[in-house]
C-alpha positions as CSV (number, residue, x, y, z in Angstrom):
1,X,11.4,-34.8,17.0
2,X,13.0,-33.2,13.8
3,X,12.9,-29.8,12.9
4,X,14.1,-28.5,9.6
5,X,15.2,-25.0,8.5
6,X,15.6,-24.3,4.9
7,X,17.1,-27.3,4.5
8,X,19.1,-28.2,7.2
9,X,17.6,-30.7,9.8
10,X,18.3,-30.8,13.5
11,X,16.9,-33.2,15.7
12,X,15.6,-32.2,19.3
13,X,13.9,-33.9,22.1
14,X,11.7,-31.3,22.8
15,X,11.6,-27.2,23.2
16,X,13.1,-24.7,20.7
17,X,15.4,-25.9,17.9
18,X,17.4,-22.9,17.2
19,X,19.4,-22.3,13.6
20,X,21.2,-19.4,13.0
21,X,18.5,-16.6,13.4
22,X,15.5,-18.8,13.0
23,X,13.9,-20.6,15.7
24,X,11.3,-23.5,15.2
25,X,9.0,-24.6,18.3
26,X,9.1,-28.8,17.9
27,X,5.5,-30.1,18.5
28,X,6.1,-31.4,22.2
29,X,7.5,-27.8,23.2
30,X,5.6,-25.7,25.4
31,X,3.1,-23.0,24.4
32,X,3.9,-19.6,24.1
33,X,3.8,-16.1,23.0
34,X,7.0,-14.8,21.8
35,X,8.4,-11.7,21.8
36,X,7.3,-10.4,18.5
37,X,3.3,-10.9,19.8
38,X,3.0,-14.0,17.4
39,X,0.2,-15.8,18.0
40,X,0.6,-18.8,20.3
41,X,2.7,-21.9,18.7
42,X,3.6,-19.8,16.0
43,X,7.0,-20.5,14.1
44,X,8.9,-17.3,13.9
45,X,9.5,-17.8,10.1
46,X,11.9,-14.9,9.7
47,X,14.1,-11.9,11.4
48,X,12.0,-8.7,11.3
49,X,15.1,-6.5,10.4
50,X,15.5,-8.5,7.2
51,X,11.9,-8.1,6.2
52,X,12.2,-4.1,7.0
53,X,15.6,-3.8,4.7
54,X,13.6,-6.4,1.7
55,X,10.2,-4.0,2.3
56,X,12.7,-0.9,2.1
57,X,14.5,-1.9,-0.5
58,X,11.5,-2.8,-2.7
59,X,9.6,0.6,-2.1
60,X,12.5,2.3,-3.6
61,X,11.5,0.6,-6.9
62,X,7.7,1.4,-6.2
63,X,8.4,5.2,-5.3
64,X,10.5,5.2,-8.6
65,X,7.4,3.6,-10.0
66,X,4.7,5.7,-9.1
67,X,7.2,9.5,-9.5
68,X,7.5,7.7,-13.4
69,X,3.5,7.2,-13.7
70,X,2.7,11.0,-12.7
71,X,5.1,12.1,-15.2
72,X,2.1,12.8,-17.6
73,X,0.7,15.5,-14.8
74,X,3.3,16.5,-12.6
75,X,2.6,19.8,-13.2
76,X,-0.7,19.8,-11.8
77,X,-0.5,16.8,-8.9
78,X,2.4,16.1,-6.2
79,X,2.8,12.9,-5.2
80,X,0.8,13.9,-1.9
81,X,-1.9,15.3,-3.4
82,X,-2.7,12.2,-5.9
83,X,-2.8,10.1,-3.0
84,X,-5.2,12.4,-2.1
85,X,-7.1,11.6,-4.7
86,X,-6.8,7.8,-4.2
87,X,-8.1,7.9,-0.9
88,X,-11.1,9.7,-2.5
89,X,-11.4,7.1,-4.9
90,X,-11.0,3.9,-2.6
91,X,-13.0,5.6,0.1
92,X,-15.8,8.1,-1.6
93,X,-16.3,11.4,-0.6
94,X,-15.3,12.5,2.6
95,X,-14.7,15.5,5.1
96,X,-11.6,17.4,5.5
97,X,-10.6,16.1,8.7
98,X,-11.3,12.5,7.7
99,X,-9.0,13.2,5.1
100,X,-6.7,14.6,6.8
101,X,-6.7,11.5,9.3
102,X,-5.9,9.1,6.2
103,X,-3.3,11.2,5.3
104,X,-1.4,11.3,8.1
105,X,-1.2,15.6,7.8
106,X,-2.7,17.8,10.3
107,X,-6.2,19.2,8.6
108,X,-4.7,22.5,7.4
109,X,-2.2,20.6,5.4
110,X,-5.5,18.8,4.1
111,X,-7.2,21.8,3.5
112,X,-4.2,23.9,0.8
113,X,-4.2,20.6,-1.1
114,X,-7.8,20.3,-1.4
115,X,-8.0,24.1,-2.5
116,X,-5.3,23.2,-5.6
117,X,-7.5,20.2,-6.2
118,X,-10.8,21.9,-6.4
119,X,-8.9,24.6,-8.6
120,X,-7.2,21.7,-11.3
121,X,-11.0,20.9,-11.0
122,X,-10.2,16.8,-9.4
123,X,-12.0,17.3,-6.2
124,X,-15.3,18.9,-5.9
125,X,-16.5,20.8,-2.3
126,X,-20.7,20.6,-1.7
127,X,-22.0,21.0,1.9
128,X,-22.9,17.7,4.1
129,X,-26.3,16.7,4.0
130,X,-25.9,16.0,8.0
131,X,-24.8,19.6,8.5
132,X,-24.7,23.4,6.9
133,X,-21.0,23.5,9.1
134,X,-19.4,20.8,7.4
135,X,-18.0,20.2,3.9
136,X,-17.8,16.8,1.8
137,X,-15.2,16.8,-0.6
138,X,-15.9,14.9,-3.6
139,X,-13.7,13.2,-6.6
140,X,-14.5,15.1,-10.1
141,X,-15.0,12.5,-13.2
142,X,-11.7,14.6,-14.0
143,X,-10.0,13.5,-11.2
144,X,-11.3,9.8,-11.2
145,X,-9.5,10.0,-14.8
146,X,-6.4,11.0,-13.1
147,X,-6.6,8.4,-10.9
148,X,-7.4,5.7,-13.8
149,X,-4.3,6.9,-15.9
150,X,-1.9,6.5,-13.4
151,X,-3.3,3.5,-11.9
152,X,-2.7,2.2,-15.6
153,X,0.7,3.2,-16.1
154,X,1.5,1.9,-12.6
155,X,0.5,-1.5,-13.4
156,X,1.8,-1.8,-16.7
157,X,5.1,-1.2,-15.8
158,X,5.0,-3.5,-12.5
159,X,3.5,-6.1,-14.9
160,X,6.4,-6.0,-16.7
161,X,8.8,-6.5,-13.6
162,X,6.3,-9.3,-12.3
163,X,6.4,-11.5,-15.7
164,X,10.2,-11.5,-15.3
165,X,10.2,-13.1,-11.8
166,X,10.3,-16.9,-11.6
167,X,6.8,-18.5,-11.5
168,X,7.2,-20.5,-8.2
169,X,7.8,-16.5,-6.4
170,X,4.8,-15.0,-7.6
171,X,2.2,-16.5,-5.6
172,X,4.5,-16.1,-2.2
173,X,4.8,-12.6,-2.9
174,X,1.1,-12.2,-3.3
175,X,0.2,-13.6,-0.2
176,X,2.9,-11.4,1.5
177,X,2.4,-8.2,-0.3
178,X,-1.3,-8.6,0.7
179,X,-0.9,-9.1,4.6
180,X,1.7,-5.8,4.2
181,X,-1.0,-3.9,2.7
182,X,-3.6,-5.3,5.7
183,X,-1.2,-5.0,8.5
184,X,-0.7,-1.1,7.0
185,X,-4.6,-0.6,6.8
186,X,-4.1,0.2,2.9
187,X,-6.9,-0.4,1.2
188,X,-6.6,-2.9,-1.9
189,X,-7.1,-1.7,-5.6
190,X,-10.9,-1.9,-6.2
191,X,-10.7,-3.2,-9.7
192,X,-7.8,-3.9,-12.6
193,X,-8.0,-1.5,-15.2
194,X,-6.9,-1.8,-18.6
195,X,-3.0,-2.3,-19.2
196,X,-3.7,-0.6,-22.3
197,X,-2.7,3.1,-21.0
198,X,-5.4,5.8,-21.6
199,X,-4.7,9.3,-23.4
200,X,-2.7,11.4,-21.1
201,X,-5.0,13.9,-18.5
202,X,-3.0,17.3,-19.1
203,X,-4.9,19.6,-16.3
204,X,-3.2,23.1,-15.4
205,X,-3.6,24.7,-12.1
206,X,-5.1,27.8,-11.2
């Protein structure tokens, strides 16, 4: 049987071929689950601690991305409370402790963002139909704007790192970029909007 590993072949009679970090499961080896709750027969395609540092060193880009696309209204949204308003977008209206559960913040957290929100007018408060007690919280046409501007000067500027990678890359990093997003229950960008960036939201708070 012969296994190969980024270019380098080794030849086995059956079992696990190992090189370097990598191991590869030859088609007359047994079964199994491995360790990292692969699927069974899987090939354990990389080293988990390399993918972390690659994913961490790449989200220092995108962090540097998204503080550069709230320039325009930094004044009046924190990085927290615009992905408030993305979950609101993605998800529709919502109560506070459903928010609060997207978020990863406990529900008074939740609650002092949505009360600078509803004051910069982005997020609206009405009572639930279902019930008097509860409150649905609402994105504003205001703060779907928000939303839209950044969204846009977000993906310009990530276009413009994206055209510079090599063609062959671009579809790999798709399909791993997308099975990140799944694995992190992220929810995908509903629909491209315009590279062309929009005029500027300029909203002060209360």
């Amino acid at each position: 049987m012969i296994a190969e590993v980024c270019g380098a072949t080794a030849f086995s009679g059956g079992g696990a071929v190992r090189q370097g970090r990598k191991i590869l499961m030859t088609d007359d080896a047994p079964r199994r689950n491995n360790v990292r709750g692969q699927a069974a027969g899987d090939v354990e395609v990389g080293d988990i601690d390399e993918v972390t540092s690659a994913i961490l060193t790449a989200s220092r880009f995108l962090v540097a991305v998204s503080a550069r696309s709230l320039a325009a209204v930094e004044e009046a949204v924190t990085l927290p409370q615009f992905r408030l308003l993305v979950v609101l977008s993605s998800q529709g209206s919502a109560k506070l402790v459903s928010l609060a559960r997207s978020l990863d913040v406990n529900p008074s957290t939740a609650m002092r963002m949505v009360d600078r929100l509803a004051a910069a007018g982005l997020v609206s408060r009405q009572a639930s139909p279902h019930s008097g007690r509860e409150v649905q919280i609402t994105l504003t046409a205001t703060g779907r704007g928000v939303v839209d501007d950044v969204t846009a000067r977000r993906r310009a500027e990530i276009t413009d790192v994206v055209a510079r990678m090599p063609a062959g890359q671009r579809l790999a990093l798709v399909v791993a970029l997308r099975a990140l997003s799944e694995a992190g229950g992220e929810p995908p960008v509903p629909t491209p909007v315009p590279l062309g960036l929009t005029r500027p939201v300029l909203i002060g708070l209360a």
